[in-house]
C-alpha positions in Angstrom: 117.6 83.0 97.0 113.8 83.4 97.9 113.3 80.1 96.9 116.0 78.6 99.4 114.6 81.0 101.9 111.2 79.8 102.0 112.8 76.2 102.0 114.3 77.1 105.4 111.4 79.0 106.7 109.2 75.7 105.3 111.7 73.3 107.7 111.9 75.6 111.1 107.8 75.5 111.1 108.1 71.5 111.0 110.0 71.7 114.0 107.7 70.5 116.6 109.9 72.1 119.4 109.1 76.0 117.6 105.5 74.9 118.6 106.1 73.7 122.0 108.4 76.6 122.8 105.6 79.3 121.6 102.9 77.3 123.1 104.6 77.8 126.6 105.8 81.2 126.1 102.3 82.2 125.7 101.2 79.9 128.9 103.6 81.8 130.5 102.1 85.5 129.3 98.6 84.2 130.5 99.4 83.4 133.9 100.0 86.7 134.0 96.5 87.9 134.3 95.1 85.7 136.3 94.6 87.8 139.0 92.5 89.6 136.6 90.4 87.1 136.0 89.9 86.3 139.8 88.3 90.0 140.0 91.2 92.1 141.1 91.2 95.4 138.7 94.8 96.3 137.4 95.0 99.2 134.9 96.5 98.4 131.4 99.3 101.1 132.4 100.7 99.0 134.7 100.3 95.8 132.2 102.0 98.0 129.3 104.8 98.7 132.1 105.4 95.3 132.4 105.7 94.4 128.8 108.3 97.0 128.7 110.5 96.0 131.4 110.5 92.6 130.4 112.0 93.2 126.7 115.4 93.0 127.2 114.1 88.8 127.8 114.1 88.9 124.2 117.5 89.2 123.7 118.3 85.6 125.7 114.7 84.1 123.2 116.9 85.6 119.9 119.7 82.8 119.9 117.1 79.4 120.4 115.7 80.9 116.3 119.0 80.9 115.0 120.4 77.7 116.9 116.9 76.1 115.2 118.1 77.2 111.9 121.3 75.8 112.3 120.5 72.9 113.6 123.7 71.7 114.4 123.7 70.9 110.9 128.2 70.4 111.5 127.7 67.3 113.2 124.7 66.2 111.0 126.4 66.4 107.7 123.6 68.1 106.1 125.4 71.8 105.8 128.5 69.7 103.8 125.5 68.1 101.7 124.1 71.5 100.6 127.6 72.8 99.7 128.5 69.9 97.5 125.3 69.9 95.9 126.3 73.4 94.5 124.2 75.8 96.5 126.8 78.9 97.0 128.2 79.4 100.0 126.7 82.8 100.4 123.4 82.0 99.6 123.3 78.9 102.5 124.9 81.7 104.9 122.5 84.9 104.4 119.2 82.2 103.1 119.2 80.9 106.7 119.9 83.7 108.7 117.1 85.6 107.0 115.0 82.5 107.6 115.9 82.7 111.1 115.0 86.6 110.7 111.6 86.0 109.4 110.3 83.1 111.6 111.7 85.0 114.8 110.0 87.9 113.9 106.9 85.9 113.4 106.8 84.4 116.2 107.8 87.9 118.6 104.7 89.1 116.8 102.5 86.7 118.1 103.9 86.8 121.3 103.5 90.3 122.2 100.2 90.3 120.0 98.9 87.9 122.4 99.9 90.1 125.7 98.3 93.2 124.5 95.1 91.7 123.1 94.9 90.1 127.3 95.8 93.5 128.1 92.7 94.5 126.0 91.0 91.9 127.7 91.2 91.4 131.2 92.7 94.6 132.2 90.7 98.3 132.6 91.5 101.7 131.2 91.6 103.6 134.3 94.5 103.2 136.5 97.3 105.0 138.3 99.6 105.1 135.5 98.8 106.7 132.0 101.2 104.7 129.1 99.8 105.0 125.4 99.3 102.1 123.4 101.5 104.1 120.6 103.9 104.4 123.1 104.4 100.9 123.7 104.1 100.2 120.4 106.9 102.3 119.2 109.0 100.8 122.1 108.4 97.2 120.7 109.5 98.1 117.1 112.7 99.8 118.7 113.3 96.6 120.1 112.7 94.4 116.8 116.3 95.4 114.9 117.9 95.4 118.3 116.9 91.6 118.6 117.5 90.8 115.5 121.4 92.2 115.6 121.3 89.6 118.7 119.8 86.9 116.8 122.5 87.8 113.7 125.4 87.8 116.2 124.3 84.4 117.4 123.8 82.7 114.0 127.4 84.0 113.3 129.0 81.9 116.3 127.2 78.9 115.3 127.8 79.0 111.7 131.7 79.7 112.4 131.8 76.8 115.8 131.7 73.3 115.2 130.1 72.6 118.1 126.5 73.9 118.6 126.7 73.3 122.4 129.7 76.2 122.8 128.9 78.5 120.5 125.1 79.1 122.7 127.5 78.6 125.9 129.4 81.9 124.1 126.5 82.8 123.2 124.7 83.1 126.4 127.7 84.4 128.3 128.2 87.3 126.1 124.8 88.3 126.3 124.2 87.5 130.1 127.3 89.9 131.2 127.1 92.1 128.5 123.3 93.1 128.8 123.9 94.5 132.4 127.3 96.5 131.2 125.2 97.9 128.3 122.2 99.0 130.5 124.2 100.1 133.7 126.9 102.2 131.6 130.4 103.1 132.3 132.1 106.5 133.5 134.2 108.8 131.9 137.1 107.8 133.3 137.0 104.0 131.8 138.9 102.0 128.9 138.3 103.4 125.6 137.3 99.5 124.4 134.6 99.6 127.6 133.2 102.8 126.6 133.1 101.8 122.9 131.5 98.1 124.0 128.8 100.1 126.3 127.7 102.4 123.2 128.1 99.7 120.7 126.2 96.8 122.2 123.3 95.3 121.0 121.4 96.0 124.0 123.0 99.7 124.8 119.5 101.3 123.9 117.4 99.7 126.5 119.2 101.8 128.9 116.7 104.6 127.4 114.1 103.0 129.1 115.6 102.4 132.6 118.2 105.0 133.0 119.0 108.8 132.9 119.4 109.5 128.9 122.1 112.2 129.6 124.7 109.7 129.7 123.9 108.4 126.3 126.5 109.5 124.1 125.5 108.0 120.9 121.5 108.3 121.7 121.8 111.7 122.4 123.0 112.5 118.8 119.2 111.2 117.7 117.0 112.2 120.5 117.3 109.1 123.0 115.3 106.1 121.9 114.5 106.8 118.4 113.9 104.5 115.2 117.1 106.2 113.6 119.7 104.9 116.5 117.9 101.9 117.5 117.1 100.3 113.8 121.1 102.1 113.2 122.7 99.3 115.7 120.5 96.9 115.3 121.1 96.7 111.5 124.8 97.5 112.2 125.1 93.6 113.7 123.1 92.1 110.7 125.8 94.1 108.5 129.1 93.5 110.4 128.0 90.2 111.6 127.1 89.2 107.9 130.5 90.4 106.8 132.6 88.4 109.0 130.7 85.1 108.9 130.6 85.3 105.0 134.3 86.1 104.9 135.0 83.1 107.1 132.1 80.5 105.9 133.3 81.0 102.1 137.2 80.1 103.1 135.9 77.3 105.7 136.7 73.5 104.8 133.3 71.5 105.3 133.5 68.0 106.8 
């Protein structure tokens, strides 16, 4: 298994559109602090703010590392090579999804590494609002299982549609009206399904950070935003996720 793991994670970092992607995502974070660099003083408070707010971005960034693993590898005929050359089923399934894992996780490192070392840079320590480093820190590993139930729940569509294109259309979709639901919540008084879908989503704890905690019914039980609930769900997708598409991939006819 490790081996055919570190086969996959060998192939995504040949994948000259990983580089281009990460080499404009960072462009992107630098433009940032510009004004910094122009003279005007902004307080890493309000930088740290900004980091935070824009996590939940993640979650649409979690699908491109699991549609690279993939590769649309149906249409290719490469995913039908690997099964007849006798590589189980269940290997191929979890050895690229935790390739996807590994390089996604990489690459979020580098990402938010990058912001806070500009933060460290070009921003000052005085300002009008007081936000810990550790603070944002433990907000950014709160936020790594809950994109990585994303990423699972997107490898699953892909691995179980034939065609690459819908499954990231599904994907997308889900995530771009399902994200707001999760983070606005739902009353008392709705479906039992809606209420269960508004706990139960991927992107449910973010809500921590931008709304009241008292309506949190499954946060409250651990305190809000804490490792327990978030890494809980998060690792809930990978499970669940894992179960169905290896349930479905080992009774799937490959063309």
């Amino acid at each position: 298994m490790l081996n055919y793991i570190g086969a996959e994670c060998y192939k995504l970092c040949r994948k000259k559109s990983l580089f281009i992607g990460m080499a404009v995502l960072l462009v992107l974070e630098s433009l940032v602090f510009l004004p910094m660099l122009s003279g005007e003083e902004v307080g890493r408070g309000l930088a740290y703010l900004f980091l935070l707010m824009m996590l939940p971005i993640g979650l649409l960034v979690a699908p491109v590392f699991a549609s690279l693993t993939v590769d649309d590898q149906y249409r290719n005929g490469t995913l039908k090579n690997e099964i007849i050359f006798g590589i189980p089923r269940s290997r191929v399934y979890l050895g690229k999804l935790a390739a996807a894992i590994l390089v996604g996780t990489a690459a979020a490192a580098v990402t938010v590494g990058w912001y806070l070392l500009l933060c460290q840079l070009c921003c000052t320590p005085e300002g009008t609002l007081e936000l810990p480093l550790t603070q944002v820190l433990f907000h950014v590993a709160c936020t790594l299982p809950l994109w990585i139930g994303a990423l699972s729940f997107s490898f699953l569509l892909l691995m179980l549609l034939r065609s690459a294109s819908g499954a990231m259309a599904l994907t997308y979709l889900i995530c771009v009206f399902g994200t707001p639901v999760a983070l606005v919540g739902c009353g008392e008084d709705s479906s039992l399904a809606l209420r269960l879908f508004d706990t139960l989503f991927y992107a449910a704890p973010f809500r921590a950070l931008y709304a009241d905690q008292s309506g949190l019914r499954f946060w409250n039980l651990s305190g809000g935003l804490t490792w327990l609930s978030c890494w809980g769900l998060g690792l809930g997708w990978v499970v669940v996720t894992s179960a169905i598409g290896l349930a479905v991939f080992r009774r799937r006819e490959i063309r």
